[in-house]
Structures are given as structure tokens and as C-alpha cells.
N, C-alpha and C positions, 0 to 999 in steps of 0.2 A: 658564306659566313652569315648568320644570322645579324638583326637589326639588333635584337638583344646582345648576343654576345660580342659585336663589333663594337657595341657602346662603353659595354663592359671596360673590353681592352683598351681602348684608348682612355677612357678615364683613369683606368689603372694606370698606364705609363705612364699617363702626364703626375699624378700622383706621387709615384715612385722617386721621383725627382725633379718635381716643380718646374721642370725644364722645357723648352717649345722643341727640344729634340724629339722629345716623345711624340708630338702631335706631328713633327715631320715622318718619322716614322713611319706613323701610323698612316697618312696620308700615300706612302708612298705603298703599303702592305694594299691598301685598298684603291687605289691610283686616281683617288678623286684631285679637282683642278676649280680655281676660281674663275670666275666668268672675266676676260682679261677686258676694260673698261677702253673705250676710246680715248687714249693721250701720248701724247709725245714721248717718246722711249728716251729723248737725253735729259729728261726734266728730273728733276728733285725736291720732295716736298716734306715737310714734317711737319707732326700737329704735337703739340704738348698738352696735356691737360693735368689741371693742378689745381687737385677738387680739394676742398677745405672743408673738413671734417666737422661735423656739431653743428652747423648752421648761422654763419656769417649774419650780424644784424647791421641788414643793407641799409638800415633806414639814418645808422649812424656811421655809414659808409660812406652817402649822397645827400646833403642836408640840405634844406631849404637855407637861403642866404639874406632873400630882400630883407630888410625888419621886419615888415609885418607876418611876412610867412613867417620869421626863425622863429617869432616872438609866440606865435602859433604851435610851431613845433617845442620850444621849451617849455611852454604850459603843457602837453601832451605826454613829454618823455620825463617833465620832473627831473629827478635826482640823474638820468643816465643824460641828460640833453647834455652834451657839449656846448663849451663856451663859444661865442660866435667869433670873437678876437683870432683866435685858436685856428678859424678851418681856412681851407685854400680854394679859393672860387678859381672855380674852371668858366670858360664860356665855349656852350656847344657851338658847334654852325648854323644848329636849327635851335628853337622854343618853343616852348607853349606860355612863353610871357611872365615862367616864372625863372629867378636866379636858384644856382646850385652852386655850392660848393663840397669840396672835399675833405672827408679827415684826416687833423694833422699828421697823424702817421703817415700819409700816403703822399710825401712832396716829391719823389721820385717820377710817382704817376700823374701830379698837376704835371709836371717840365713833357713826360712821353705824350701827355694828352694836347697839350700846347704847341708839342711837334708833330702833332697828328698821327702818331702810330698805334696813338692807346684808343681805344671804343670802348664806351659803356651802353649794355644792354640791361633797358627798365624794364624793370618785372618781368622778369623769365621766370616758369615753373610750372611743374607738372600738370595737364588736363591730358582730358579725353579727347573733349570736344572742346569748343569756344565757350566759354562761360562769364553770364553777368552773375550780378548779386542776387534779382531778384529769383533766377534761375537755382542757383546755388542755396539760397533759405528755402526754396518750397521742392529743393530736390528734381527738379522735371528735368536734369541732362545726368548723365552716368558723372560721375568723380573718380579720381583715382581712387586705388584702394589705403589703406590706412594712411591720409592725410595727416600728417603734423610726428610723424611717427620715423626716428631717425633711418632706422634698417632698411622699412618701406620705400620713405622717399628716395635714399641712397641708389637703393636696385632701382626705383624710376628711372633718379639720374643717369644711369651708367646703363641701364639697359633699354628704354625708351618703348618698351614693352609691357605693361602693366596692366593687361590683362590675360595674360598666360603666366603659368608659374615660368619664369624668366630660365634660358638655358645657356642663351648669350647674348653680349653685350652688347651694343650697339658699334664701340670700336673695334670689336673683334669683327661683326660683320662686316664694317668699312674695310678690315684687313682681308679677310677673304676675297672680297670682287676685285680690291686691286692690285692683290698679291705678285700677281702673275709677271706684274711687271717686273720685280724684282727678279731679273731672268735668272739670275745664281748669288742666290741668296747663301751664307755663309751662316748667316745666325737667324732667327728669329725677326720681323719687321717692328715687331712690338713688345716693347722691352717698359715692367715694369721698376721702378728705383725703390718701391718702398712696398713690395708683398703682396698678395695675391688681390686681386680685384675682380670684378665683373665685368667690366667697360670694356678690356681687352679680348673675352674671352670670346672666339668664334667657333663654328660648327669646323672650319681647314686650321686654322691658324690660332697660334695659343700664344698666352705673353712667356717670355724670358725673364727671369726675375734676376736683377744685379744687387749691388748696391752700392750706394753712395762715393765709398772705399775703392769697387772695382769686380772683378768678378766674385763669385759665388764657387767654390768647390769642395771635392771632397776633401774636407781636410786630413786623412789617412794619407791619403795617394800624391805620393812624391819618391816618383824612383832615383831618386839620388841617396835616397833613403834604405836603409837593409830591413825594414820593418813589415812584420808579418801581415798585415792587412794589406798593404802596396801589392804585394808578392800575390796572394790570395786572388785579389782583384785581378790581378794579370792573367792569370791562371784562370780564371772564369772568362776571361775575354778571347781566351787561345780555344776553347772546348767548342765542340760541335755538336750543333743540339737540332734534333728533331721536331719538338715541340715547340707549336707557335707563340705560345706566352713566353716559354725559356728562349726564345730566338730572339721576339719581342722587344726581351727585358736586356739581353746582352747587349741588339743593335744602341737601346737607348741609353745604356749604359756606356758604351763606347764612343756612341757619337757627342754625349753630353762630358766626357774628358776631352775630346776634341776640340770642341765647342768654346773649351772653355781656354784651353790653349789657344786657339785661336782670337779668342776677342783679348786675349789678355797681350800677345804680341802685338795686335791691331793700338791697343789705348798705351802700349809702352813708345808707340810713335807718331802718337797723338799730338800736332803743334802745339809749342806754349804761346797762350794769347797772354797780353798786357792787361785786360780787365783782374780787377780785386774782386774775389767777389765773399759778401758779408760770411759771415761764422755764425752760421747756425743753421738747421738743417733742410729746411726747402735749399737754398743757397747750394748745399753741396751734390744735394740730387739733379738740380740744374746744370750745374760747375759740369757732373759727369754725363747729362743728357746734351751738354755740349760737346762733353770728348767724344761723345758716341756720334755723334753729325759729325764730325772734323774727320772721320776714318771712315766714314760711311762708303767710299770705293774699296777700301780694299775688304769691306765687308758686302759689297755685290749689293748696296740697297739706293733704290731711287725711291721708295717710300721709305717712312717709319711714323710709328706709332707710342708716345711714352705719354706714363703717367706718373704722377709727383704729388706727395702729399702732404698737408699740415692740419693735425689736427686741435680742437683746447677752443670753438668757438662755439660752443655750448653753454654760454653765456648770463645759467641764471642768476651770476650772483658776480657781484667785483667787474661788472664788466665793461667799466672804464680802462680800467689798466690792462683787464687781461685783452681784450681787442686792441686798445693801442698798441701795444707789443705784436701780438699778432700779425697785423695789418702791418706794421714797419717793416716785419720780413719777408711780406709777398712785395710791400713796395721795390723793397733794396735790392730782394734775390732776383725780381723779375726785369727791373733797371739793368742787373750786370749782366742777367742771361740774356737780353737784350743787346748789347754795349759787345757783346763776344761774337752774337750772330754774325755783326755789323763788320768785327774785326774778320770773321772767318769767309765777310762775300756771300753770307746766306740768308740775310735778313729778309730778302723781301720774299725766301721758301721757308720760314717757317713763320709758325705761327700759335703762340700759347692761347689757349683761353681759361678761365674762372668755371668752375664748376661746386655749389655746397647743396646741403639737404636740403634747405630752403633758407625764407628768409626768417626773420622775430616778428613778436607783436608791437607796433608801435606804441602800444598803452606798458607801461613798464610795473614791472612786479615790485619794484622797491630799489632793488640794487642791480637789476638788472633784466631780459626781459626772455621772453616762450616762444615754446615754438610757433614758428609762423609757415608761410606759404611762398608767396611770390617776391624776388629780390632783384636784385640788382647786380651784375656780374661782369669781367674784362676780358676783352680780345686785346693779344699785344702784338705785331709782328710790322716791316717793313711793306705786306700786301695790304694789310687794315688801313679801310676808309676813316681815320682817326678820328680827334678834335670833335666828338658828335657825341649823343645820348641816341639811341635808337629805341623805337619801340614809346611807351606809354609811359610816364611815369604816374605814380596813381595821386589821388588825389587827396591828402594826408588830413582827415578826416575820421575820425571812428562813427562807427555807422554810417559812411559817405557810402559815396558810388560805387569805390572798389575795395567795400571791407566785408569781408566773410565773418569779423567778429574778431574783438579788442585788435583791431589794426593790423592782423592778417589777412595782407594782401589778396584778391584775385588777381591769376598771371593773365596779362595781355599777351604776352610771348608766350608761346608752348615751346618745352625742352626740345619741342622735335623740331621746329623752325630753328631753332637755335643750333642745334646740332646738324641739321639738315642745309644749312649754308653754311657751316665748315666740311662741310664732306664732300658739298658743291668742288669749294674750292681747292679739294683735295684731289682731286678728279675725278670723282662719282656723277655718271649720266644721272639725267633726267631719271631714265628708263629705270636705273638700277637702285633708287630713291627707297622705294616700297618694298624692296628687298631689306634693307635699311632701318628703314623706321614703317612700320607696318601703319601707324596712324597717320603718318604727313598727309594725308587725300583727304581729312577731315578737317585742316586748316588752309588759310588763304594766301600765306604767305611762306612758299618750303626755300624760299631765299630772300634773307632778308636786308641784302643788298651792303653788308659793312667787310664783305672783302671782293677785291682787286683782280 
């Protein structure tokens, strides 16, 4: 089978029904296998990531506290600075001499951070290479391509890759090298809650798309039913076909009704846990990336891989209220999916983390503020070296040390340090890193020591 038309058919399948039956399929037509990674066969790990759409403005996420910095900061932010009365100071384990607190939305994650399970990561975001200011105004190192630009920096985010046109994502390659573990896998390792993405997308392994509610199916097909499409569909599943895209399309036809019966009896006995958890929608994608952990044996997975999303933090205008609100429902939804880990005995194997396009300008447009660069982001789980800031926090300053211009951050974290110690502790070798993230060997830190 050619390169060409192998590529073809598996895009088609996956296609035809957005389903990781397809790409099982296809994997098994052409009997390719992930590189099975050094780890212990009875362990269990999950990574959650719960990217926040429009670009989170980090700088009204982590504010300066002492007076003089706030007082600093509220002459800079103007009309968007938050009242000081208002915010909830954290104290890290480490400093650089200045206080920080939190905003008031986020009292869920002052108490996690206080317990030490919450981390925050200063200024993450996209480079090449290591980059100063003075480097970045006279251009002498490569930059990402279209900076400040939602789509662009998004596929940075999720695919860690930005300098080839992107084909998959960084979690989908995580899922490839250590798939294998998953010795009888039933569904898919990595199951998107909220529609198709990049981050999961791997060259063996593709995401499963649910939602919220619970499985995804055909909604014709129900033989309890006398209805001509049920009947039809049956009848194409009984036929025997020669040709390898009609063979193709039946297997993935089949095994995605399967599939789907399958996880559907798997989450009908699903434990009920005691956590509440908030009403609105991160909340209930979480709620079911918890049922989908709690069944995880009788679906054959000792990985998985899910993504969660919330988007509306695009922020040029109103954006007091509309981040307040925002920010309440990663606090609350990530508190209860937290709180349920804890009840299910899995907390110290999973692990969420913060993922957005970047961060704002700290200089503010009137009502609200632009796109920016480097932010501020959370790791949450029972492994997280908590109670800490890691990383740099920049020096809030327009035209300081670390402004690229109106208070667009330069990142001291590159995405790929950041991602490259959750993959660490996912159990990805050393060795299998640069399979991964193809740039990690142009930074100095590919773990950056905040998980366990």
C-alpha cells in the first residue's frame, strides 16, 4: 500500500465517524505498534488538560499584593486592575521577595494551593529557543510563527511543533509511545469531552470524541426499533466485501456500534461518588472524565488521555465580569474533580493541568486588555509538588526586562518544558522525549521538577 494512499484511508475512516475505531482499524490493516516505554504494568495514570480558549489574562489571574507593587499594578491596569481588598494571597514555598495573591474567583484554588496539590507555572509559552527582550526587538533568534494570533498559538499549544505544518499533537504522540501498555484496550486511551482537537491527534492513536451527557451514537440505530435505517445498517454489516475501503468502512462501522455499547454499559456502572459538582459546563465534562477513570478496568486502560474545554476568555472588552465568571468555573469544576479523584483512591494518578493561547497585555485597552504572549497556568492533582510558583515570574514593568511591548510577556517556560514534565511523569523516558517534542534539546530544563 502506498504512503499516499495509506494516508488517504485512514483519514477517511477517522473522518467517516470521528471515532478512534477508525484509527484502530487502520493500525491493525497495516500492523503498526507503539514503542512500549519502560513502566510498571499495574500502574495507572491519567493526564487531563483543560485548555481555555481566547487567552486567559494571567496577569489578572496572579496579582502583585505588597502595596507598593499593587499600587504599581493598579496604575498600569487602570480601569481592569482589581480591587486589592478583593484578592486572596497565596504564599509560595519559594520567592523572589515579592507577595502575590489570587483572584477572587479562584477561593477554591487559594484552599488546593494551601494544601499543596495546586502549582502554578510563571510565564509559560511558546518559543523556539530561549529568548531575552533585547534578542526578541533586534530579531537575532527564530520566534514562533504568527505570535499573538489565536489559531497559531492554539496548534503551538497542542502540538509543540511550530515549525512544520503540524500533523499531530503532542498528546496524541504521548499516546502513541505509551499505548502499548494499555494491553487490551476496549476503547480509545484518549477521549476528547468537547470535539475535535489537535493535542490528541497521533500518527497510531486518535481521540474518541463523547460528550458531557455520555456516549455519542448513531442516533438511527436502535434494534428495538422496526426502522428502515436500523435494518439497512444491519444489512451492510452482514455483506462481504472485497474491496479494501468497503471492508475498511464496514470494520469501522461495526466496531464504532460496538464501541459504543460498550463504554455505554461500562459508565451505566459507574460508582456514584458524594462530590456535587458545580452546573455549568467544564464541570460536567469533568463529572464524566471522572466516570470514565472510575471504569477504567473494565475498559483495559492503564493510560488515558482527556481534554476539557472552556471557552469566552478573549477578553477585549467587560472583562471584569466576564473573567470573573470564567475563572469561578475552572476554580469550582476543578475543586470537585479534585474532591471525586480523592473519593475514587486515584488522586495521587491523575493529574489536570491549564492550558490557553497565551496570555494579555498588561497595559489595558480601556475595558479590557490584547492579545499577549507568556502566562501564567495550573497543575492540579494529588502527585503536584503544590503550594509553589515555579518558573519566573516577569517583572511587571512596560518596557522592562520581560516585555516584548505593551506588557506582552516574554515566556521564561517554553510549552515544551511544561509539557515535557507532565509526560515525564506520565511515563515517558528520557530517550522517548524528542520523539515528543522535537524542540525540548534547545532548552535547559525538559523537567521542571513540580510533579512527584
Amino acid at each position: 500500500m502506498s504512503s499516499t494512499r495509506r494516508n488517504f484511508l485512514k483519514h477517511s475512516l477517522c473522518a467517516s465517524l470521528g471515532a478512534s475505531s477508525a484509527a484502530t482499524l487502520f493500525n491493525n490493516l497495516t500492523l503498526s505498534a507503539a514503542t512500549l516505554p519502560n513502566l510498571q504494568t499495574g500502574d495507572f495514570k491519567a493526564l487531563v488538560c483543560v485548555f481555555l480558549f481566547g487567552g486567559n489574562d494571567g496577569d489578572n489571574t496572579l496579582i502583585p499584593y505588597s502595596q507598593n507593587d499593587y499600587n504599581a499594578y493598579a496604575t498600569a491596569r487602570s480601569a481592569i486592575a482589581l480591587p486589592r481588598t478583593d484578592l486572596l494571597p497565596i504564599t509560595p514555598a519559594t520567592s523572589d521577595g515579592r507577595s502575590f495573591a489570587l483572584h477572587a474567583s479562584l477561593t477554591e484554588f487559594q484552599s488546593l494551593f494551601a494544601q499543596k496539590k495546586l502549582a502554578i507555572m510563571a510565564n509559560v509559552g511558546p518559543l523556539l529557543v530561549p529568548t531575552t527582550r533585547s534578542q526578541f526587538l533586534q530579531k537575532s533568534v527564530p520566534l514562533p510563527p504568527q505570535l499573538f494570533s489565536h489559531s497559531d498559538q492554539q496548534t503551538h499549544w497542542q502540538t509543540a511543533w511550530p515549525e512544520e505544518i503540524p500533523k499531530t499533537g503532542w498528546g496524541g504522540r504521548l499516546a502513541d509511545v505509551v499505548n502499548t501498555l494499555n494491553t487490551n484496550p476496549q476503547i480509545a486511551m484518549s477521549i476528547s469531552l468537547n470535539g475535535t482537537n489537535m493535542f490528541q491527534v497521533g500518527d497510531s492513536v486518535y481521540p474518541q470524541l463523547i460528550s458531557s451527557e455520555g456516549t455519542v451514537k448513531l442516533w438511527y440505530y436502535n434494534e428495538a426499533w422496526n426502522y428502515a435505517g436500523t435494518n439497512l445498517t444491519k444489512g451492510m454489516l452482514q455483506q462481504t466485501h472485497s474491496n479494501v475501503m468497503e471492508k475498511a468502512y464496514q470494520g469501522t462501522l461495526k466496531s464504532s456500534i460496538e464501541n459504543e455499547r460498550l463504554l455505554s454499559s461500562a459508565l451505566a456502572n459507574a460508582p456514584k461518588t458524594a462530590t456535587v459538582f458545580p452546573d455549568n459546563k467544564l464541570a460536567k465534562q469533568l463529572q464524566m472524565v471522572a466516570k470514565l477513570i472510575s471504569v477504567r478496568a473494565a475498559l483495559g486502560l492503564r493510560r488515558q488521555v482527556f481534554f476539557c474545554t472552556l471557552d469566552g476568555f478573549d477578553t477585549h472588552g467587560e472583562q471584569l465580569t466576564t473573567q470573573g465568571n470564567l475563572l469561578r468555573q475552572v476554580s469550582q469544576s476543578l475543586d470537585a474533580f479534585y474532591k471525586t479523584t480523592v473519593e475514587l483512591g486515584v488522586a495521587d494518578n491523575v493529574t489536570s493541568f491549564t492550558a490557553s493561547d497565551f496570555g494579555r497585555t498588561y497595559k489595558s485597552n480601556g475595558k479590557g486588555s490584547d492579545h499577549g504572549w507568556g502566562n501564567y497556568q495550573f497543575v492540579l492533582g494529588g502527585a503536584v509538588k503544590g503550594g509553589d510558583v515555579y518558573g519566573k515570574i516577569p517583572v511587571l514593568q512596560i518596557n522592562g526586562p520581560d516585555d516584548s511591548g505593551d506588557g506582552r510577556w516574554i515566556p521564561t517556560i517554553s510549552t515544551d518544558e511544561y509539557a515535557a514534565t507532565l509526560a515525564q511523569w506520565f511515563g515517558v523516558s528520557a530517550n522517548d522525549l524528542t520523539t515528543i517534542f522535537p524542540n525540548i534539546g534547545r532548552f535547559a530544563r525538559p523537567n521542571l521538577g513540580f510533579l512527584s
